[in-house]
C-alpha positions as CSV (number, residue, x, y, z in Angstrom):
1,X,94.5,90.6,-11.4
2,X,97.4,88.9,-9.9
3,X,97.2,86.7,-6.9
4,X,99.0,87.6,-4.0
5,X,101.0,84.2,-2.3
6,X,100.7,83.1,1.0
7,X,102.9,80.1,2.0
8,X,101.5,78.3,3.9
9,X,103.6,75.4,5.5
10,X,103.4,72.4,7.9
11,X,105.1,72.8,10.8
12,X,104.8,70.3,14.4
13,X,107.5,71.3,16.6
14,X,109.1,74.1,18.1
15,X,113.3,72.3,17.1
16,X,115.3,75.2,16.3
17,X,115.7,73.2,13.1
18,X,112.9,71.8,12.0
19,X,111.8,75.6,12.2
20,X,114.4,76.8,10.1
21,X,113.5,74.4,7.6
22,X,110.4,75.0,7.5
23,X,110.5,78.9,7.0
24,X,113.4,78.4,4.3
25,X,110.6,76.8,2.4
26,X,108.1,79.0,2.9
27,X,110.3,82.2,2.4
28,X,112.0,80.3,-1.1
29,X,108.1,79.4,-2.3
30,X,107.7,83.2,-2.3
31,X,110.9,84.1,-4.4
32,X,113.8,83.6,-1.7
33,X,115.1,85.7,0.8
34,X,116.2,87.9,-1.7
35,X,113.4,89.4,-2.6
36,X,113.2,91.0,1.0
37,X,116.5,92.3,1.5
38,X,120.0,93.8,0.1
39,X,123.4,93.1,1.8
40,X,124.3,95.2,3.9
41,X,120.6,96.7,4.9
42,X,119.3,97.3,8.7
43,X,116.4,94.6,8.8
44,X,114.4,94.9,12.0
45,X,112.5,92.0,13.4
46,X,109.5,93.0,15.1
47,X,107.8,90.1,17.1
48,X,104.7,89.8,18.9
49,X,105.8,90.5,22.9
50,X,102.4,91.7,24.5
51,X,104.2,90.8,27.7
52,X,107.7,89.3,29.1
53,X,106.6,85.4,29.6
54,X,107.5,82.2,29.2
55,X,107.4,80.8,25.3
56,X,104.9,77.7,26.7
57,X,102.0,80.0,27.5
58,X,101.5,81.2,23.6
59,X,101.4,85.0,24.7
60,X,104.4,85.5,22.5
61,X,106.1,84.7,19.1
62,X,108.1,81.4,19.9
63,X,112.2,82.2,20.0
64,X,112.7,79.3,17.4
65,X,110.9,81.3,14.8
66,X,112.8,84.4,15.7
67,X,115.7,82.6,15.7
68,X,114.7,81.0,12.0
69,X,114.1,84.1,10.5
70,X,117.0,85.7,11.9
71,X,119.2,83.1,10.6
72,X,118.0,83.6,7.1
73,X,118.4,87.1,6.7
74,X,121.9,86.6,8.4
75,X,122.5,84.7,6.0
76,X,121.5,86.9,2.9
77,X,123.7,89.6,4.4
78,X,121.6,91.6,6.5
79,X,122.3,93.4,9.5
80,X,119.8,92.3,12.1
81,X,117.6,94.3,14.8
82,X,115.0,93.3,16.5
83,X,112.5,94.8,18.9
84,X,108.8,95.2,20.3
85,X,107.5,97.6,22.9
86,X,105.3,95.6,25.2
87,X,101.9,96.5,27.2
88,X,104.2,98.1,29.8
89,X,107.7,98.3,30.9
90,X,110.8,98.6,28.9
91,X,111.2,96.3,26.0
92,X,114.6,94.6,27.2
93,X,113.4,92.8,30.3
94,X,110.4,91.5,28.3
95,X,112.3,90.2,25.5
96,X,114.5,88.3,27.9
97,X,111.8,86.3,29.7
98,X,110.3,85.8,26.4
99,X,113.5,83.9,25.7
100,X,114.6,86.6,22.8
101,X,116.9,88.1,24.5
102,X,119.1,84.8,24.3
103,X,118.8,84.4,20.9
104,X,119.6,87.6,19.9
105,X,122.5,87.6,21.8
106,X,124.2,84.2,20.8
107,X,123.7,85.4,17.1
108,X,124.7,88.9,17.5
109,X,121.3,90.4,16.6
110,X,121.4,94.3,17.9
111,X,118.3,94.9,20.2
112,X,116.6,98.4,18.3
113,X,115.2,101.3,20.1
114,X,111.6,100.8,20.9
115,X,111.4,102.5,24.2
116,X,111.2,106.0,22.8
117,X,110.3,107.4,19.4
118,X,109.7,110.7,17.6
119,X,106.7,112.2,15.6
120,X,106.2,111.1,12.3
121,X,103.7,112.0,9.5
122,X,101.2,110.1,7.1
123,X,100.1,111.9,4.4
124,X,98.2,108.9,2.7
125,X,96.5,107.5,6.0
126,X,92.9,106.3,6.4
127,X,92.7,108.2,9.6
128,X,95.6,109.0,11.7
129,X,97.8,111.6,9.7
130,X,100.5,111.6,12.4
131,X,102.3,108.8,14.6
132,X,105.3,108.3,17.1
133,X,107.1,105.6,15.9
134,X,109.7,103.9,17.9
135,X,113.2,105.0,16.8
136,X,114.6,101.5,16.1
137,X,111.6,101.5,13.1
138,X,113.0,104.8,11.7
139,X,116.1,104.1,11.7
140,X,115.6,100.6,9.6
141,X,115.8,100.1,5.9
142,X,113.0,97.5,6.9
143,X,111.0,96.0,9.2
144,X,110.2,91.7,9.3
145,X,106.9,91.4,11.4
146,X,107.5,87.8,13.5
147,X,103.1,87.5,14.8
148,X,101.5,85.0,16.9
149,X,98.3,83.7,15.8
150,X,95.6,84.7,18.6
151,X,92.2,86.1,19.2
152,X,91.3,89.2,20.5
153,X,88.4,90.6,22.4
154,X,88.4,94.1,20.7
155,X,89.4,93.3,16.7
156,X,88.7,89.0,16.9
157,X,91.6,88.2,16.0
158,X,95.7,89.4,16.7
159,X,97.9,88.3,13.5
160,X,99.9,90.5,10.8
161,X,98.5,93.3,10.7
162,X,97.6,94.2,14.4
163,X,101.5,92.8,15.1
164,X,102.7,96.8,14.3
165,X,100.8,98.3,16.9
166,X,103.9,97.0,18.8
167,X,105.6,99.8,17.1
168,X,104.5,102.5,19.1
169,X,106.4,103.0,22.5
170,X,105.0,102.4,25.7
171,X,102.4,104.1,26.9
172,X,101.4,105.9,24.1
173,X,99.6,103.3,22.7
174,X,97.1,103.6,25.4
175,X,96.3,107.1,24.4
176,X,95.1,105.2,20.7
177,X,92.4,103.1,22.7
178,X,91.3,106.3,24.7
179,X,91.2,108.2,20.8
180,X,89.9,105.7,19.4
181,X,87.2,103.7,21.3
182,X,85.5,102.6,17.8
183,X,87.1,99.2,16.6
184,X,86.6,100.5,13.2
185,X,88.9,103.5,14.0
186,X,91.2,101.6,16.0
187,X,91.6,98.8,12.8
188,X,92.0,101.9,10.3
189,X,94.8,103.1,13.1
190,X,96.0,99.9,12.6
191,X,96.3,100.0,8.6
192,X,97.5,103.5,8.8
193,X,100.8,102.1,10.8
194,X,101.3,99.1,7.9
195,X,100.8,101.6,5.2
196,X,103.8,104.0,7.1
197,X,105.6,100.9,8.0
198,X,105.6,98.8,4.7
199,X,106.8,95.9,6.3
200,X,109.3,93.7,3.7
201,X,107.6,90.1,5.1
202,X,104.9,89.0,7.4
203,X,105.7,85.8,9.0
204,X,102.9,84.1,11.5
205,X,103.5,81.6,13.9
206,X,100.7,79.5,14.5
207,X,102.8,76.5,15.4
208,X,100.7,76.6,18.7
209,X,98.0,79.3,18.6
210,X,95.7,80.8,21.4
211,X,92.2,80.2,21.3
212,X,89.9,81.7,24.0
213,X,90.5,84.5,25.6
214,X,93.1,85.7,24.0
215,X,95.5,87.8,23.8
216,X,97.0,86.5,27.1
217,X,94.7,84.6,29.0
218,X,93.5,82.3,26.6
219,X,94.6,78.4,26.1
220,X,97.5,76.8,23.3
221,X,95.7,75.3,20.9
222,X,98.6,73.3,18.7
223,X,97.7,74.2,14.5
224,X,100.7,72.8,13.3
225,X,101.2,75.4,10.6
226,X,103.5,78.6,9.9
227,X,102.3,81.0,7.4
228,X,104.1,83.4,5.3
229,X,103.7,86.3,2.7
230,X,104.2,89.9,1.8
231,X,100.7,90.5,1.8
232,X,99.2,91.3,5.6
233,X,95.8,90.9,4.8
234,X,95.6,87.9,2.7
235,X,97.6,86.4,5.3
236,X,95.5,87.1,8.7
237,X,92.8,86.4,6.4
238,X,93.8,83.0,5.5
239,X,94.6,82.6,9.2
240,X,91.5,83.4,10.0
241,X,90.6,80.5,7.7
242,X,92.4,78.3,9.1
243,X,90.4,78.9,12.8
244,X,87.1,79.0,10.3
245,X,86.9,82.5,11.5
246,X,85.1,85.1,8.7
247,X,88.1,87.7,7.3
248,X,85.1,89.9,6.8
249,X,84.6,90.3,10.9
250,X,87.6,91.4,11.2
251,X,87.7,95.2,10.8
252,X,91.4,95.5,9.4
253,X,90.4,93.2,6.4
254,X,87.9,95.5,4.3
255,X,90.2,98.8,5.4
256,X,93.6,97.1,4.8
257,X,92.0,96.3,1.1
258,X,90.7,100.3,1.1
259,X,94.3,101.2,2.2
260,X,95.5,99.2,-0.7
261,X,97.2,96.8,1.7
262,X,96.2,94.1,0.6
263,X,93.2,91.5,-0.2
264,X,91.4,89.3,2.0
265,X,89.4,87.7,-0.6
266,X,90.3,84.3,-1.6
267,X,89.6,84.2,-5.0
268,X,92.4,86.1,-4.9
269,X,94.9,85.1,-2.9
270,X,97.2,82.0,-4.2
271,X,97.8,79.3,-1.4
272,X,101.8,78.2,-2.1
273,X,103.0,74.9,0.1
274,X,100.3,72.7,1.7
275,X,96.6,72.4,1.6
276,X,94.9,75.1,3.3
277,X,92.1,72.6,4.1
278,X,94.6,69.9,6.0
279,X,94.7,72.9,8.9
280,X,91.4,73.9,9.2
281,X,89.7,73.6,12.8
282,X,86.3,74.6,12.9
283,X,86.6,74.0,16.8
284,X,88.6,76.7,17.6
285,X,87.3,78.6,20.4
286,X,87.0,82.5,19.3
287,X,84.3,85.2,18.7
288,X,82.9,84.6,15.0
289,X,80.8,87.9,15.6
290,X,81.9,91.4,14.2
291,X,82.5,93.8,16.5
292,X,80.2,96.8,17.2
293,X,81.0,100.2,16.0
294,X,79.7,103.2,19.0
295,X,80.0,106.0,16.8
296,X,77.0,108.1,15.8
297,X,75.6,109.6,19.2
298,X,74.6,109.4,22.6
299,X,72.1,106.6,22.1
300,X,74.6,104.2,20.4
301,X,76.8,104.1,23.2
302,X,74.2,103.4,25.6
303,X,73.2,100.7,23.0
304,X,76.7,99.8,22.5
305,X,77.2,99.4,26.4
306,X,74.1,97.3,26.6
307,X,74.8,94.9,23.8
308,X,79.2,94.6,23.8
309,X,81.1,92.0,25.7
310,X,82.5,93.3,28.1
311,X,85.6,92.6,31.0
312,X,84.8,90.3,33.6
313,X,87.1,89.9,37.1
314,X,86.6,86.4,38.6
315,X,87.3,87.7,41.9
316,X,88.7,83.8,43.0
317,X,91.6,84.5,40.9
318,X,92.3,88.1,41.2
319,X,95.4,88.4,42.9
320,X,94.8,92.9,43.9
321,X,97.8,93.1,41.6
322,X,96.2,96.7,40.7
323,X,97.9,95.7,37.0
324,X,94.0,96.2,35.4
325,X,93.8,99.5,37.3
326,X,97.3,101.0,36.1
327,X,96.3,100.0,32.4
328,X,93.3,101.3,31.8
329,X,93.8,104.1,29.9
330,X,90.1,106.5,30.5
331,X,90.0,108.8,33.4
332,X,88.5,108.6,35.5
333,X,89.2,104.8,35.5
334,X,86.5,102.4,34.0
335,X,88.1,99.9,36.4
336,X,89.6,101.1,39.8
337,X,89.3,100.3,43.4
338,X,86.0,100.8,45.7
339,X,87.0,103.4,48.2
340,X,90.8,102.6,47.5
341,X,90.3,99.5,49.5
342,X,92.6,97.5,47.4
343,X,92.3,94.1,49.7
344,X,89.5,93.5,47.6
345,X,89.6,93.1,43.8
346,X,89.0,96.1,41.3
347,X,85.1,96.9,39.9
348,X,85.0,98.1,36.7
349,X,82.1,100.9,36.0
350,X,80.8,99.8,32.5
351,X,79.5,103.3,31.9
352,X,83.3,104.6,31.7
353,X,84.7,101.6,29.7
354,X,85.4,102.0,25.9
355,X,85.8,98.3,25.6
356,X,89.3,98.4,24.8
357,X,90.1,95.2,27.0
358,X,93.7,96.7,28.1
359,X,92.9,95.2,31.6
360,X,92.0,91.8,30.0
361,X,94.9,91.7,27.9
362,X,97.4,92.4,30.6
363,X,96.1,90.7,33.8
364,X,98.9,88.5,35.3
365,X,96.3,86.4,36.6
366,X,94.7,85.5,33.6
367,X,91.3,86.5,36.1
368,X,89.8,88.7,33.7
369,X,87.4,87.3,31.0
370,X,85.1,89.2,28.2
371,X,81.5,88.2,28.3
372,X,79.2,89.4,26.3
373,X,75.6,90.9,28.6
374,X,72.0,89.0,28.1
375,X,71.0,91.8,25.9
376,X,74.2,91.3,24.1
377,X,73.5,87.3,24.0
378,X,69.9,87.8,22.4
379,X,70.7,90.5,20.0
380,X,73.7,88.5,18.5
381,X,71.5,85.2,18.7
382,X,68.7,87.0,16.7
């Protein structure tokens, strides 16, 4: 069998340059740029923009590997889109206080159409047959995912793979959590998109990562490292690695390989650039646990409710923002206001909640936490 490449390449800085060099190596370790694109093709760049925010706070790709990888394809003749659609509100304002925006306008990058989309079908999925895809995708000759290397309370961990959920508009992707409570289904969702997709190149920057309680509220932790390949799963699983994290708790790793994505199994995945071992941080703060599937019956999602971490409002920072209670995508709400006295932070009802974490991942406050119930603690400790 051959081995699929995964550059992996030291990188301690966010200089616009030092960047670029750095992912010119990479990209030229697997073949050159030309291997991803033709002159003259529509390349979308697709980076990781959960939310509009400041590049500091690690919520979102950094705009120095946007602009890196931008630059390159530039260079090989491509004409360059980029786009994301973020937790809520249209994508341009959030790609501007990202500091995307910017960039993509001082190198005449066209922003893509990710605010609306039309109905698409997937003959060959895993589980979802039929998707809407954002416009800006369709209308592509290919799409460049740009992730940020995160954890996440619902699949561990956010890298390549997860990074394309970002191409379904707005508030659809809500109605994929309410579908799709089981983070087994979700993941196979999550495959189903690659597969449709076939992104040309994965690109991950873990230049500074997010450890904790990620996606958004969790804390930098500087890795020093950006990793590239055409291979989603080999790459999030030798991110996963790199944050000695197991690729086999992560549900997208054993479906992307079903889905003929990819491989997450080392023996067969060639490292290309530095030594995987000079980045590996054993402290790095994130769930090493699988998470737990509800399906079956009645009794498992008692069980499920019981044993699986959970959201958590620490009421001394909750601003009554509402932001939780607008997100969460059940009905009625698994988190809302008591008696619609909203002078007093949110409760969630834990017999509602699919465990989806939408309301953790999008809190302004960062005042939302997952923690996992005694129950939970002494199963998982057993």
């Amino acid at each position: 069998m051959k081995k699929t490449k995964v550059a992996v390449i030291r990188c301690e800085t966010y200089d616009d340059q030092q960047v670029l060099k750095s992912l010119r190596k990479g990209i030229d370790l697997l073949g050159g740029v030309s291997q991803f694109v033709k002159p003259g093709e529509k390349i979308v760049l697709k980076p990781n923009i959960l939310v509009g925010i400041n590049a500091e706070k690690c919520v979102t790709t950094h705009p120095a590997v946007f602009r890196g990888i931008g630059q390159l394809f530039k260079e090989a003749g491509a004409k360059v889109y980029y786009g994301d659609s973020p937790s809520f509100g249209k994508a341009e304002p959030n790609l501007r206080k990202a500091g995307l925006k910017q960039v993509g306008d001082e190198l005449e990058f066209i922003l893509a159409d990710f605010d609306a989309g039309r109905e698409v079908s997937h003959k060959d999925a895993l589980l979802v047959k039929k998707f809407v895809m954002a416009n800006g995708v369709l209308d592509s000759d290919g799409l460049v995912s740009l992730a940020k290397l995160k954890t996440h309370g619902l699949v561990r961990f956010t890298g390549a793979v997860k990074n394309q959920f970002g191409c379904i508009p707005g508030i659809l992707k809500g109605q994929y959590h309410v579908k799709l409570p089981d983070p087994y289904d979700f993941a196979a969702m999550l495959v189903d998109i690659n597969t449709f997709i076939k992104p040309r190149l994965y690109v991950m920057d873990g230049i500074t990562a997010m450890e904790g309680n990620g996606p958004r509220s969790g804390n930098p932790k500087q890795l020093n490292v950006l990793l590239l390949s055409a291979d989603p799963i080999a790459l999030d699983a030798t991110a996963c690695r790199i944050i000695d994290l197991n690729p086999e708790m992560v549900p997208t790793s054993k479906l992307g390989e079903k889905a003929n994505l990819g491989t997450y199994h080392q023996e067969n995945i060639e490292i290309v650039g530095e030594s995987l071992d000079s980045f590996i941080d054993k402290k790095f703060k994130v769930n090493r646990t699988a998470p737990v599937s509800n399906k079956g019956n009645q009794v498992m999602s008692f069980i499920k409710n019981k044993i699986t971490p959970r959201p958590v409002i620490d009421k001394t920072k909750c601003t009554h923002c509402g932001t939780c209670v607008k997100m969460c995508p059940v009905e009625p709400k698994a988190v809302n206001w008591v008696n619609g006295d909203k002078t007093k932070p949110p409760k969630h009802y834990y017999d509602r909640c699919i465990r989806c974490y939408c309301c953790q991942e999008t809190c302004p406050a960062e005042a939302i936490d997952i923690e996992t119930p005694l129950l939970g603690r002494m199963f998982f400790k057993s």
